[in-house]
C-alpha positions as YAML, in Angstrom:
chain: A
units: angstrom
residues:
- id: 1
  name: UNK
  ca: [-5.23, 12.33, -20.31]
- id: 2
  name: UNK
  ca: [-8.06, 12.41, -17.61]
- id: 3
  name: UNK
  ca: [-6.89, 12.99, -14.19]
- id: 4
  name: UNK
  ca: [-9.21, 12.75, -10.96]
- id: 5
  name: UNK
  ca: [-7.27, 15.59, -8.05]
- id: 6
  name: UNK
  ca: [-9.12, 15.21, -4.73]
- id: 7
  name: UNK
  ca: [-8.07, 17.06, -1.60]
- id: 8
  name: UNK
  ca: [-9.30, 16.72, 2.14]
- id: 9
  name: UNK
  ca: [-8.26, 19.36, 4.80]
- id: 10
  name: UNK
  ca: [-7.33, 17.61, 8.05]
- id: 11
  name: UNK
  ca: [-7.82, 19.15, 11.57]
- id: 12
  name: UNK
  ca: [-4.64, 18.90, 14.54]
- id: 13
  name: UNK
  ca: [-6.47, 15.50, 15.94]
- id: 14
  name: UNK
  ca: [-4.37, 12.30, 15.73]
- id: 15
  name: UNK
  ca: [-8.02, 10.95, 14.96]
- id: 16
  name: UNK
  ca: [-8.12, 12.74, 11.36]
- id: 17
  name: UNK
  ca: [-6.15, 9.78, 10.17]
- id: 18
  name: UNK
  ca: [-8.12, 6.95, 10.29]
- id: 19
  name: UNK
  ca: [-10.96, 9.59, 7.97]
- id: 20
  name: UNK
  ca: [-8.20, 10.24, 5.88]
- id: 21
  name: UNK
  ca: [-7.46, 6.70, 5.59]
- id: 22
  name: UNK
  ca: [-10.75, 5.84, 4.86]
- id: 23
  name: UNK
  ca: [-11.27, 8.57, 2.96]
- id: 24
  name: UNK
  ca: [-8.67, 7.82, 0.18]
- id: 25
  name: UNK
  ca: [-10.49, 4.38, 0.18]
- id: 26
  name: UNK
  ca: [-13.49, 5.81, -1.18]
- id: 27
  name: UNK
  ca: [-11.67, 8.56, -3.67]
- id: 28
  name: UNK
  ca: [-10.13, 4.97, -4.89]
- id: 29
  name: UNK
  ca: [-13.26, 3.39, -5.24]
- id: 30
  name: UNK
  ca: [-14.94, 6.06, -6.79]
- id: 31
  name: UNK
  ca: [-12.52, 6.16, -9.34]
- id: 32
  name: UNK
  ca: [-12.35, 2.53, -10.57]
- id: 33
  name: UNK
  ca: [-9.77, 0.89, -8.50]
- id: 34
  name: UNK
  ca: [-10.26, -1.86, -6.42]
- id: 35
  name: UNK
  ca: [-9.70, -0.72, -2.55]
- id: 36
  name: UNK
  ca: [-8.30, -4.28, -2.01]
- id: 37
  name: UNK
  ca: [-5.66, -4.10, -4.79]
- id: 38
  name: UNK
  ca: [-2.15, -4.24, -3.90]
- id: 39
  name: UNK
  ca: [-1.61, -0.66, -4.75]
- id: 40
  name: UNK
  ca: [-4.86, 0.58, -2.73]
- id: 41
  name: UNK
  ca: [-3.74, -0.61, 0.35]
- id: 42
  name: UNK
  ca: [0.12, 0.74, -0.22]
- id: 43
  name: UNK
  ca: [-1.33, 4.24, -0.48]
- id: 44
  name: UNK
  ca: [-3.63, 3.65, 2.35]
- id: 45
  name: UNK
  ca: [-0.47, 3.20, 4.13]
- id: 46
  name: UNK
  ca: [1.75, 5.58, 2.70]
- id: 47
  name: UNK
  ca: [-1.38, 8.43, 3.36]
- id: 48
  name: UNK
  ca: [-1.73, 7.03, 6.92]
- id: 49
  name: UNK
  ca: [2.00, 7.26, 7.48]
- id: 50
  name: UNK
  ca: [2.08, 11.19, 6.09]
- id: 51
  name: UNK
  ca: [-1.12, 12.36, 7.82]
- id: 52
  name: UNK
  ca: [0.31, 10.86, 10.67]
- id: 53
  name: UNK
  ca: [3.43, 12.75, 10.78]
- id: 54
  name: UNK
  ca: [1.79, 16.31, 9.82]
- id: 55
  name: UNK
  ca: [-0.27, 16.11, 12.48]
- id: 56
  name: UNK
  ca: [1.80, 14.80, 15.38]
- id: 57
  name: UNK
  ca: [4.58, 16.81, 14.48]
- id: 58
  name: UNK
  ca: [3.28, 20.05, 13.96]
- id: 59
  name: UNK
  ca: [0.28, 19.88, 15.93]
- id: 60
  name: UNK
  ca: [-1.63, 22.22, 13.17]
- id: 61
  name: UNK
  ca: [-4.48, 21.48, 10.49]
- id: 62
  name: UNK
  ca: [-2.92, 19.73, 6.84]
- id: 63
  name: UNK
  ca: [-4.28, 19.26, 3.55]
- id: 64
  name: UNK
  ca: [-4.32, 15.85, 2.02]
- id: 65
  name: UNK
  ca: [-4.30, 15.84, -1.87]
- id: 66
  name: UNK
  ca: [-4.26, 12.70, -4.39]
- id: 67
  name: UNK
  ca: [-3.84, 12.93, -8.05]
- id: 68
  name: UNK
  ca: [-5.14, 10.32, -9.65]
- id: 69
  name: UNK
  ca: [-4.42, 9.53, -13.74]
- id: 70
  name: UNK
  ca: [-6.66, 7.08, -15.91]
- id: 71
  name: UNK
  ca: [-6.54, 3.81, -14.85]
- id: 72
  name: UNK
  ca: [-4.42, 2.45, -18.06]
- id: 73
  name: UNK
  ca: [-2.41, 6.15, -18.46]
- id: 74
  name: UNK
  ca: [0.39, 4.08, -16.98]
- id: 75
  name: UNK
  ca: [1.28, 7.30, -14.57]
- id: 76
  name: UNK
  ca: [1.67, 7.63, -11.02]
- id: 77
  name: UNK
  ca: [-0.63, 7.57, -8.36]
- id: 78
  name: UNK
  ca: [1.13, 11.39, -6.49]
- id: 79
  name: UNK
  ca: [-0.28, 11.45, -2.91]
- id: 80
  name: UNK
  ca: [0.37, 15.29, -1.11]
- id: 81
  name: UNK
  ca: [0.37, 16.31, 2.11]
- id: 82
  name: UNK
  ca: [0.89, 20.05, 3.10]
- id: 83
  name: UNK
  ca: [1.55, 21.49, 6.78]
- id: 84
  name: UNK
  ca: [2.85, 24.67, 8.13]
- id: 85
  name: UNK
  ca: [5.41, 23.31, 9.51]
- id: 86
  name: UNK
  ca: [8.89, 24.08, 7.90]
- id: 87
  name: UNK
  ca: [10.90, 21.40, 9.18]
- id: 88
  name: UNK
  ca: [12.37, 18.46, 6.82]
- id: 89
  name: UNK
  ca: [11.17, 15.74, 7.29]
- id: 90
  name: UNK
  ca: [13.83, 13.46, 8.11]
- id: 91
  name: UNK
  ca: [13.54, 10.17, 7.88]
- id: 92
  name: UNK
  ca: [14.98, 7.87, 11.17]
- id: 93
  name: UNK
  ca: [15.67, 4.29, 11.17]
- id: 94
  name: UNK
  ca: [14.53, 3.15, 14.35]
- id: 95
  name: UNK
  ca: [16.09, 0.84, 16.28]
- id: 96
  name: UNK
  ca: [15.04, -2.42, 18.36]
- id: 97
  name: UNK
  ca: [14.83, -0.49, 21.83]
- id: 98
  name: UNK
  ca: [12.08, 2.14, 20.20]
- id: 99
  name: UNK
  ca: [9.34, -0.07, 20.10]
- id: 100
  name: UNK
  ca: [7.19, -1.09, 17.32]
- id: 101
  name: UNK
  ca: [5.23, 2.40, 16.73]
- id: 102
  name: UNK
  ca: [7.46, 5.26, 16.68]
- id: 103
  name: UNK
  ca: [10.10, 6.41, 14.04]
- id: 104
  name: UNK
  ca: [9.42, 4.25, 10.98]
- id: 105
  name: UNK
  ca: [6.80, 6.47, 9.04]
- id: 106
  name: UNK
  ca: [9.12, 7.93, 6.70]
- id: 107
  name: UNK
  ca: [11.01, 4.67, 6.23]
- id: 108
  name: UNK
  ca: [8.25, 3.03, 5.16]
- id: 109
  name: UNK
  ca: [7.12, 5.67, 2.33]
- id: 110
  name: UNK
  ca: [10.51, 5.25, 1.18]
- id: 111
  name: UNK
  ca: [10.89, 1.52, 0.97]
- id: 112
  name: UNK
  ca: [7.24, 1.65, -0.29]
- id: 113
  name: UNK
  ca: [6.93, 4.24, -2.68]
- id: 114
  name: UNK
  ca: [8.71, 4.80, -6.37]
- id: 115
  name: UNK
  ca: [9.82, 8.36, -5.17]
- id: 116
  name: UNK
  ca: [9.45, 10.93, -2.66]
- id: 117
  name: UNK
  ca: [10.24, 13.79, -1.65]
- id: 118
  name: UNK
  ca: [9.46, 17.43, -0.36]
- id: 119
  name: UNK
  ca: [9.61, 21.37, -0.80]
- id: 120
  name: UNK
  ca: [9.06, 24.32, 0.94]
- id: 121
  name: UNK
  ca: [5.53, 25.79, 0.54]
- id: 122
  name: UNK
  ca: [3.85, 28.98, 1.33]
- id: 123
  name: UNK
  ca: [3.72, 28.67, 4.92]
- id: 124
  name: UNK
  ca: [5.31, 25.28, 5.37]
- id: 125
  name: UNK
  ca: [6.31, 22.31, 3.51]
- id: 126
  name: UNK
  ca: [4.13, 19.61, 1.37]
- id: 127
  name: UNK
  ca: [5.58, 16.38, 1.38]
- id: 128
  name: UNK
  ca: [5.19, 14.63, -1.54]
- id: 129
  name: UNK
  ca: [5.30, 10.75, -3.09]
- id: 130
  name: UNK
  ca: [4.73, 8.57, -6.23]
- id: 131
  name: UNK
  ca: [2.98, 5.36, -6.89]
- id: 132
  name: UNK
  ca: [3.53, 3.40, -10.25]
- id: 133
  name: UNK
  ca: [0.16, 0.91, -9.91]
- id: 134
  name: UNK
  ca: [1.87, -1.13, -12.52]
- id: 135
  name: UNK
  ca: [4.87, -1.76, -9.99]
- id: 136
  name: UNK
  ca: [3.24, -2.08, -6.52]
- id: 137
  name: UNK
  ca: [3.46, -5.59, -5.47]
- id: 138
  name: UNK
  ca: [1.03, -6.83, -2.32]
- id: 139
  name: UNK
  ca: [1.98, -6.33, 1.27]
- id: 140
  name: UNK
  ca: [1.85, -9.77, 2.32]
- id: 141
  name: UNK
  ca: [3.43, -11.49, 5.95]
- id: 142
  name: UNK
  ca: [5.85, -14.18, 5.21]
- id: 143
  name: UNK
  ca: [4.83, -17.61, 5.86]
- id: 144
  name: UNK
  ca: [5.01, -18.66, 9.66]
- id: 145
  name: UNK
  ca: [8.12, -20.35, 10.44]
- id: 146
  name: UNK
  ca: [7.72, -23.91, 12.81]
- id: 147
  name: UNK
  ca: [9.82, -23.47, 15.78]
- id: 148
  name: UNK
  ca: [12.60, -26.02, 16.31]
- id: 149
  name: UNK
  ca: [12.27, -27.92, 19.37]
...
């Protein structure tokens, strides 16, 4: 079975993660998948979402890696991210008086991915998540709802 492994080192700038996001756009297109496919713009999420969290939480450098099998080896997309941080990551549910942007990263990967997960590594950790293409179904907004009058 072919399989495409890219990696991308990421500097301490929360600005890294908009060139990681379109980054893993072109490593998608390169390899044959459509970057407006329902599963291409879950991992664009899911490697914003990590990226995000290594570098606002440990305020050092990471390394983005995505594995990549043949499109019809009916495998997992894996997207990697490694820091040298080595906290858990610890996924918080964040309530109404939080606002929209902070504490739903890791909820997200979780509702959004097949599996994920972590270890320790070298230095730090790499945090770690699965894919199925097969399974992904599109991020959509539910229809708007008329307000009653």
């Amino acid at each position: 079975m072919q399989v495409l492994q890219v990696q991308l080192a990421v500097q301490a700038d929360p600005s890294e993660v908009g060139r990681a996001r379109r980054w893993v756009r072109a490593r998608l297109a390169g390899h044959g998948l459509d970057p407006a496919a329902p599963v291409a713009e879950t991992l664009v999420l899911v490697v914003s979402e990590l990226v995000t969290n290594a570098v606002v939480h440990t305020g050092c450098p990471a390394v983005l890696r995505l594995t990549m099998p043949a499109a019809d080896a009916g495998c997992p997309v894996r997207v990697e991210v490694a820091d040298s941080s080595h906290a858990a990551p610890a996924p918080r549910h964040a309530g109404d008086d939080e606002g929209a942007t902070n504490g739903r990263g890791l909820e997200l990967v979780e509702l959004l991915c097949d599996r994920w997960g972590w270890y320790p590594d070298g230095s730090g950790k790499r945090v770690w998540c699965e894919i199925d293409p097969a399974a992904t179904v599109p991020l959509e907004c539910p229809e708007p709802v008329a307000a009653a009058r």
